[in-house]
C-alpha positions, 0 to 999 in steps of 0.5 A: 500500500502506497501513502502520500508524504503527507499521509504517512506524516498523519500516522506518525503524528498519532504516534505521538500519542501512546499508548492507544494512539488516539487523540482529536483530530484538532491535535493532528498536523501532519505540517505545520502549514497544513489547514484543517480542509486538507487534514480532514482529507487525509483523515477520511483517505486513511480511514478508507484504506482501514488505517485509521478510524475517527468518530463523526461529530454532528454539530448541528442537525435538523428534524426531518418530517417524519422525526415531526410527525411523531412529536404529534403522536402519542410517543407511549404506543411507539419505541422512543425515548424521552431524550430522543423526544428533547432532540427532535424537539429541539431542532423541530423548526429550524436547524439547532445544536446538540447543547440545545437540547440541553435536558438529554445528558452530554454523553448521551446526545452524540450516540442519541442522534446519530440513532435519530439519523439512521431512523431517518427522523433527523437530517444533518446540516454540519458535522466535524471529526472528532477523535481520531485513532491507529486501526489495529491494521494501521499499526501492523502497517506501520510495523511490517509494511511502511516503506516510503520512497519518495525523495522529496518528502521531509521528516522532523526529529520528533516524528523520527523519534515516535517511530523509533519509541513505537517500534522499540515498544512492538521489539519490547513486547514481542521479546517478553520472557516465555512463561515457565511451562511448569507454571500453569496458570502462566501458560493458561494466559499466555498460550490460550486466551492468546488466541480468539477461540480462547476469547470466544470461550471466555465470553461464555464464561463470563455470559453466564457468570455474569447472568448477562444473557448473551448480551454482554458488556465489553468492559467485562471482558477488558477486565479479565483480558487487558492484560495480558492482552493489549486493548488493539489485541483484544479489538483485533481478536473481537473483529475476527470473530465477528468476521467468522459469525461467531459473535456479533457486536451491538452498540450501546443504546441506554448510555445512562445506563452506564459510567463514563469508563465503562462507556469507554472500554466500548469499540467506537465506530464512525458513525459516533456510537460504540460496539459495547456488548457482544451476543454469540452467534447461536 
């Protein structure tokens, strides 16, 4: 795969943020001269090529004709909730933000109204990237395939410097002490939840200690594997299964239902909401 300087200048930037490699994309000049126009430009080229992910912000929204007819309804006979009701509301005669609608709590709005958008109900007038991150295929791009050719292009020390400290820590992790193998309990973590088979086991585990009914929050699962896994490590394994059928991903839909670092553990998607509990295929 070949990048342009100025996108290779983009992933290097990420670097500089470790250890997850995410930060807003405000924080990302791949030059110094470069606007905001064309970062995003490359931000959205990268993520076609499965490099990076970024989290699409709504910043203003309008409601859309049908998102009106049913603030005149009777809301008990159809599935929506009070602070999906406060966003339609808000925006109903003309285009408004997301703080107008300031009963529905903060952390709820964005995955709120993105829900609104794939319904239809609402339309979306101006939008922004928010955080941006490394793909776990971006970071093995940059370990194993990253090979610029260009002569022209440019690099600053302190982009060197982040490669340098991002490779050192892949060499660190890769040359970490084998387990005793008279050890078993080293060799359980180390050789078989290692594995996605092993994951795939323990979310089943964990589904019915948990009583959680084949619905179960990543955050558990984070608890009991990070470590020795990474949380790229885990991400990777969970898009495996879910790429063989063996489980399917669902996105948060009661946000209040949960705190601020829980949400988080969740695997957030483009659209603005996160993949937060796992269901195994039957």
């Amino acid at each position: 795969m070949e990048l342009s300087p100025l996108e290779l200048k983009f992933l290097l930037r990420l670097l500089e943020h470790s250890p997850d490699y995410r930060t807003r994309i405000s924080q990302i000049k791949p030059e110094s001269k470069t606007r905001s126009s064309e970062r995003d430009r490359l931000c959205e080229s990268l993520c076609s090529k499965g490099l990076i992910e970024y989290i699409d912000e709504i910043k203003q929204y309008q409601t859309e004709s049908a998102g009106k007819t049913l603030l005149k309804v009777d809301t008990e006979t159809i599935p929506i909730s009070a602070n999906e009701l406060a966003l339609l509301k808000a925006a109903e005669s003309q285009a408004a933000t997301p703080g107008q609608a300031n009963k529905v709590p903060a952390g709820d709005r964005q995955p709120l109204l993105h829900q609104l958008k794939d319904r239809g109900l609402i339309r979306i007038t101006k939008r922004q990237i928010g955080d941006v991150w490394l793909t776990p295929q971006g970071i093995q791009y940059l370990l194993n395939d990253c090979a610029p050719t260009s002569p022209h292009a440019r690099l600053p020390f302190s982009l060197v410097g982040s490669y340098l400290a991002f490779l050192r820590r892949s060499l660190n992790q890769a040359a970490s002490p084998t387990p005793n193998p008279s050890d078993s309990s080293a060799v359980t973590t180390e050789a078989t939840e290692l594995t996605p088979e092993a994951v795939l086991e323990k979310i089943r585990q964990l589904d019915q200690q948990l009583h959680t009914d084949n619905f179960l929050p990543i955050f558990h699962l984070r608890e009991k594997l990070q470590p020795p896994l990474s949380r790229e490590e885990l991400d990777q394994m969970l898009y495996e299964l879910q790429g063989e059928d063996l489980i399917e991903l669902i996105t948060l839909q009661e946000v209040s239902k949960y705190d601020e670092a829980e949400i988080s553990a969740g695997i957030p998607q483009g659209t603005g909401g996160v993949w937060f509990y796992i269901s195994v295929s039957e």
